[in-house]
N, C-alpha and C positions, 0 to 999 in steps of 0.2 A: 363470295357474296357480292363481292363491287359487282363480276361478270354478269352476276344472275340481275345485278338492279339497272345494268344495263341493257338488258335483257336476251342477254344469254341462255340459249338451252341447256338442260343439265348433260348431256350428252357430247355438248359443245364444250363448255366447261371442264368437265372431265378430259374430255382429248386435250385441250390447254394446257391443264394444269399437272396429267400425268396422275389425277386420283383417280380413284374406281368413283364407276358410275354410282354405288351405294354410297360413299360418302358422301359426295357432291346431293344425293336426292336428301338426305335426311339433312343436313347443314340446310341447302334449301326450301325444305315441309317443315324445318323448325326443331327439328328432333333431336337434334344436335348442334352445339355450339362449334365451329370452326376455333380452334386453337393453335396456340404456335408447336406445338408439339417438340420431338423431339430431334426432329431434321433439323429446324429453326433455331434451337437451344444449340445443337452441334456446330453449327455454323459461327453462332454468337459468342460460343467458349472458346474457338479459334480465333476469333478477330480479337477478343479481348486479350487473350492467352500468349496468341501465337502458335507455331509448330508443335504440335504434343506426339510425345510416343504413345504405343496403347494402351504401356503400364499404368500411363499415369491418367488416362480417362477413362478404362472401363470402369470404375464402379461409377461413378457416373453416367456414361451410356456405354453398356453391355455388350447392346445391336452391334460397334460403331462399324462393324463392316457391312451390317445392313445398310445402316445408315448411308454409309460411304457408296453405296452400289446405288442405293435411292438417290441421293443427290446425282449421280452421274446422268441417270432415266431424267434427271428433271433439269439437267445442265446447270448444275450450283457449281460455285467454286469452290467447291470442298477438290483437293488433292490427294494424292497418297504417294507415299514412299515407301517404299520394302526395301532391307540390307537383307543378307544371309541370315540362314536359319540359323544358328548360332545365336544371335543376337535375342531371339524368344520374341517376349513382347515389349522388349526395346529396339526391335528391327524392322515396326512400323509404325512410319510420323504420319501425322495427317496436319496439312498445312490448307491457307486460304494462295489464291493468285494474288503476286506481288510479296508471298511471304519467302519465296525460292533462300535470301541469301539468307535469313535467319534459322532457314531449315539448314541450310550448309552447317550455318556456326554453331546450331545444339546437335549437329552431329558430328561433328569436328570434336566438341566439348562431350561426347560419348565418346569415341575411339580413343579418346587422350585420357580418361579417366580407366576404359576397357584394357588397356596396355598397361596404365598403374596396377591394377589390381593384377594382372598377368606377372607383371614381371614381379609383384611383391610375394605371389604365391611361388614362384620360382626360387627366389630364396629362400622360403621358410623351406620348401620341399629340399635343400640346397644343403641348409644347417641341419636339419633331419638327418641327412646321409650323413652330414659329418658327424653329428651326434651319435651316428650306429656305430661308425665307423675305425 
C-alpha cells in the first residue's frame, strides 16, 4: 500500500514485492486488507525463538517448507539446514542470518542427546540378550 500511495502501478508492485498481480489489485481496489500473514509470523517466531527444528514448528506453520521456498523468491532471511534423513523432522532447522552459531549449539545439543538415547537403547537390547541367555 506504501508503493501504491506513492504511486506505484499494481503491476509495478507486484514485480517488487514477488506477489501476484491478484493480490496486489484487490489490497489496492480495497477488497482486501494487506496482512502480515504467515511468511511475516515465520520470520518473527525465528527472531523471537531462534533456530527451530521442523518438529517443533509445524503445527504452527504446516507450509514451513512453503514458506521457506517463498521467503528465498522474496530474499528474506529465513535459512535452512537439512542433516541426514535419519534425523526425520529433527533434521531440518530453520534459522534467521546472524543465527549460524546458535543453529550450531541446538544441534550439537541434538547429536548429544541422539547418542544418549542410542547408546541407552544398546543396553537395554544388551541386558535382553543376557536375560535370554
Amino acid at each position: 500500500m506504501e508503493l501504491h500511495n506513492k504511486g506505484a502501478g499494481i503491476k509495478e508492485i507486484a514485480g517488487q514485492t514477488g506477489l501476484s498481480y491478484s493480490a496486489v489489485y484487490h489490497w489496492v481496489r480495497g477488497a482486501r486488507k494487506p496482512e502480515a500473514g504467515n511468511l511475516n509470523g515465520f520470520e518473527s517466531f525465528l527472531r523471537q525463538n531462534g533456530p527451530a527444528a521442523a518438529i517443533e514448528i509445524k503445527e504452527r506453520f504446516p507450509k514451513h517448507n512453503e514458506l521457506f521456498l517463498t521467503s528465498a523468491r522474496r530474499s528474506m532471511p529465513i535459512k535452512r539446514f537439512v542433516m541426514k534423513r535419519k534425523f526425520g523432522e529433527y533434521g531440518t532447522w530453520y534459522f534467521l542470518d546472524g543465527q549460524e552459531e546458535r543453529l550450531k549449539q541446538r544441534v550439537a545439543e541434538l547429536l548429544e542427546r541422539y547418542k544418549e538415547v542410542r547408546d541407552n537403547i544398546a543396553k537395554i537390547l544388551e541386558e535382553i540378550s543376557i536375560k535370554k541367555g
